[in-house]
C-alpha positions, 0 to 999 in steps of 0.5 A: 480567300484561299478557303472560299474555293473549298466551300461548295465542295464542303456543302456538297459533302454536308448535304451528302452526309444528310441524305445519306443518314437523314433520308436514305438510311431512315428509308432503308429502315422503313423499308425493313420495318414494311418487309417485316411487317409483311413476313408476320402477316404472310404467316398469319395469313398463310393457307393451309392444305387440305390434307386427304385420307381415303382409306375405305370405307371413310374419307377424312379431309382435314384442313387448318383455319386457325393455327400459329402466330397469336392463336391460342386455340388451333382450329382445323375444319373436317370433313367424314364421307362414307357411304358404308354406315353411320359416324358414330365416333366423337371425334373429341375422343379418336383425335390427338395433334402431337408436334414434333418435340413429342407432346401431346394434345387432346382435342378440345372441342367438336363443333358439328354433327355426330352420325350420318353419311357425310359430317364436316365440323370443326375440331379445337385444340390447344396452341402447340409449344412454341419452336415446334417445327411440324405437327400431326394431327392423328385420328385413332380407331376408326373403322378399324383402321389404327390410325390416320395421319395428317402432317403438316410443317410449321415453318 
């Protein structure tokens, strides 16, 4: 009989320890399973900025659309304005994207047009090496301008 006074303070703690461990902690778990979740998908989602370069006489944009995460070709959408002449360059051949770590990467495939005042496309490269931490994308050779570069950071 002395016991039985103990006993709603033994089913308090019981039914503490249960919330505790059966619903709270396994709350907090899903709550950090949902803020993961969302990370991923804030990378794979992430909008990328239009970089600009206007040197005379051609204006080159550059902007990413396809790049990180499981992406096993990088795309990037370019835009050429000029007023001075035709773009004749194949801009497979006058473009490279480097990462920081030092490698290089040749341009895979131009989608869009060759010639004229004003070209937008899209060029193809292959996935960069993981842990690279920036890239730049360099457009070498054109109107005698040696280079033009666009930089970006991973993350």
């Amino acid at each position: 009989m002395k016991y039985l006074k103990f006993l709603p303070v033994i089913l308090v703690l019981i039914f503490l320890l249960y919330y505790y461990f059966g619903i709270y902690d396994g709350g907090k778990q899903q709550l950090q399973s949902n803020q993961q979740i969302e990370s991923i998908s804030s990378v794979k989602e992430k909008k990328w900025e239009t970089k600009t370069d206007e040197k005379f006489p051609v204006t080159i944009k550059v902007t990413p659309i396809e790049l990180g995460g499981n992406a096993e070709i990088w795309k990037f959408e370019v835009v050429f304005d000029t007023h001075s002449g035709s773009l004749d360059e194949d801009p497979i051949k006058i473009t490279v994207l480097t990462d920081d770590k030092g490698n290089s990467y040749p341009a895979l495939l131009w989608t869009g047009p060759i010639g004229g005042h004003h070209i937008s496309g899209t060029l193809t490269f292959p996935k960069i090496s993981q842990g690279a931490k920036s890239m730049k994308l360099i457009m070498k050779n054109l109107y005698n301008e040696p280079e033009r570069i666009f930089i970006w950071e991973l993350g």
